[in-house]
Each structure stands twice: as structure tokens, then as C-alpha cells.
N, C-alpha and C positions, 0 to 999 in steps of 0.2 A: 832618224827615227827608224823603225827595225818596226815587223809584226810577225807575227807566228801562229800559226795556225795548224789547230792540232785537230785531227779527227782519230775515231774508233774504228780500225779496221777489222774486219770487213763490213762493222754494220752501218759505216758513212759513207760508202765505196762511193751513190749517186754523187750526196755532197765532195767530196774530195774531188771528184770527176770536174763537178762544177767551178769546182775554184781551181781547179790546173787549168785547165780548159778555157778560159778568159778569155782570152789575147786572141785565140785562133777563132772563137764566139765573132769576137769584135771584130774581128778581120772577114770575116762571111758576111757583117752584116754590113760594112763599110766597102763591099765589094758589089755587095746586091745595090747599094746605094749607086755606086761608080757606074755599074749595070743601067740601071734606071736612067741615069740624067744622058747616058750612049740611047738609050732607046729613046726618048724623049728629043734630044739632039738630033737624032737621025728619024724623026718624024717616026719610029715603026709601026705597020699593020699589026693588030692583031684581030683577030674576026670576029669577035665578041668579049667580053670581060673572063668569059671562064677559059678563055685561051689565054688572055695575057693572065689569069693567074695561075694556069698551068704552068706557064716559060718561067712565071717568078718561083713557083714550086721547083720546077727542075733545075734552076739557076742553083738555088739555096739546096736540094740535095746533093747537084755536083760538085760544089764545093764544099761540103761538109762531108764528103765521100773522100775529094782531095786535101782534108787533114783530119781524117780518120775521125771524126765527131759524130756521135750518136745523141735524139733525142733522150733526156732522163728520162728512167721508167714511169709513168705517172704513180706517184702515193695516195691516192684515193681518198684524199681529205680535199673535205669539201672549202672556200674561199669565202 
């Protein structure tokens, strides 16, 4: 089975981004996972809740720093 996926360049650049971009997605987020059960395993302090979701922030920007991933710009439609 084969699929192909076609976008409008430049006006699907976000989308296009999103579909190359997958693997290295899943792999941040399977990393913050691995992250988590090390913190958890190793008992760690954090000093209140908005620290440990600082560390989870920084976690998840340092590796999206180390494979060059940027949030999509948001499109301003509402859900």
C-alpha cells in the first residue's frame, strides 16, 4: 500500500510541516514519557506543581530545540 500526499505550496507550508514532522513529534513525546517514569523512578522533588511543570516545559522545548521543531502558528479558528 503506497499514500501520497499532496499539499499547496506555500499556502500549506504549516500543514506540510505537520506531516514531515511526525516521527520527530512522536519521538519528543515518547521521550518526555521515558522522562517522566526516570522522575518518578527516582522519586524527584519538585517544590510545588508549577515547578515540575516548568521542568516538563523545558524538557519538551529542549528537545524540540534538538530536532529543530517549532510550534504551528496558531489559525485562529475557533474548535
Amino acid at each position: 500500500m503506497r499514500a501520497i500526499l499532496e499539499f499547496d505550496l506555500p499556502e500549506d507550508t504549516s500543514e506540510w510541516h505537520a506531516a514531515s514532522d511526525g516521527m520527530d513529534w512522536a519521538l519528543v513525546v515518547r521521550d518526555l514519557d521515558l522522562q517522566c517514569c526516570e522522575w518518578i523512578k527516582h522519586d524527584q522533588e519538585f517544590a510545588d506543581p508549577v515547578h515540575a511543570f516548568q521542568g516538563v516545559r523545558k524538557f519538551i522545548l529542549d528537545r524540540m530545540e534538538d530536532k529543530s521543531l517549532k510550534f504551528p502558528e496558531p489559525d485562529n479558528q475557533p474548535y
